[in-house]
C-alpha positions in Angstrom: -198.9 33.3 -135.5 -196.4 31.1 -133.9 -195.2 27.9 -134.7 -197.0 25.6 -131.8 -200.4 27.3 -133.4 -199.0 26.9 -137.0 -198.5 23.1 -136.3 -201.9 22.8 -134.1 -203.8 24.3 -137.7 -202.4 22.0 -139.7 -202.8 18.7 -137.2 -206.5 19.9 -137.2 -206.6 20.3 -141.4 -205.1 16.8 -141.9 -207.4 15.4 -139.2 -210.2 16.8 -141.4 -209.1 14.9 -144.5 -207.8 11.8 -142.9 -211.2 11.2 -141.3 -213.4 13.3 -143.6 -214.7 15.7 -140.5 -216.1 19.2 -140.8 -213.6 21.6 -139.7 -214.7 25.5 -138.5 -212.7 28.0 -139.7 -211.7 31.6 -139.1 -210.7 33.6 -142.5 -208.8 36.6 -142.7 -210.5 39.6 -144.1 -209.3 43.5 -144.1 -212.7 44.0 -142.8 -214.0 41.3 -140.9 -213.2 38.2 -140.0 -215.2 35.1 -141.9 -216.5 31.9 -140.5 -216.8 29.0 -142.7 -217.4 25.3 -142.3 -216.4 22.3 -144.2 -214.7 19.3 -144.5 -210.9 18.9 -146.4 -211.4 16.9 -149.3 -207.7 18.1 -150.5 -204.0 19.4 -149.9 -201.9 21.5 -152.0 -198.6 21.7 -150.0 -197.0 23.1 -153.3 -199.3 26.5 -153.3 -200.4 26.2 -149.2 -203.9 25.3 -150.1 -206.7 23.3 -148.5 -209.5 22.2 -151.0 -212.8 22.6 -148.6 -216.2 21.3 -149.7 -218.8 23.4 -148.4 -222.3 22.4 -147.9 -222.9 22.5 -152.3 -219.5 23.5 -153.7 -215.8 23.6 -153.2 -213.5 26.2 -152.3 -209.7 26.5 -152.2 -208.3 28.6 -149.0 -204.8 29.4 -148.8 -203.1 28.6 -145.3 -202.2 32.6 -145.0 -205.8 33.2 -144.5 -206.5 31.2 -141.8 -206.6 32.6 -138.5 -208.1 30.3 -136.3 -209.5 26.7 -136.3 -211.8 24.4 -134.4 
């Protein structure tokens, strides 16, 4: 990935948790690539990890696993 998509993931990850908005994402897998949906309900700059809450439970994703967001 390069840079101007690097910064355009993470504009669209803040914009989640700033306004509390569901965010689509694209996950890396060796086998296929996984489509989740949630909303950003934290930031772990430290480790590179968004905190998502999915429709009944959290899940922390780490920045190197997304490939795509909308």
């Amino acid at each position: 990935m390069d840079d101007q998509e690097i910064q355009r993931i993470s504009e669209v990850l803040v914009d989640s948790y700033n306004r509390s908005s569901t965010v689509d994402l694209i996950l890396f897998n060796p086998f296929f690539e996984e489509p989740i949906s949630g909303v950003v309900v934290g930031l772990n700059s430290a480790r590179y990890e968004i905190k998502l809450m999915l429709e009944d439970e959290f899940r922390w994703v780490s920045l190197a696993e997304i490939v795509s967001v909308n």
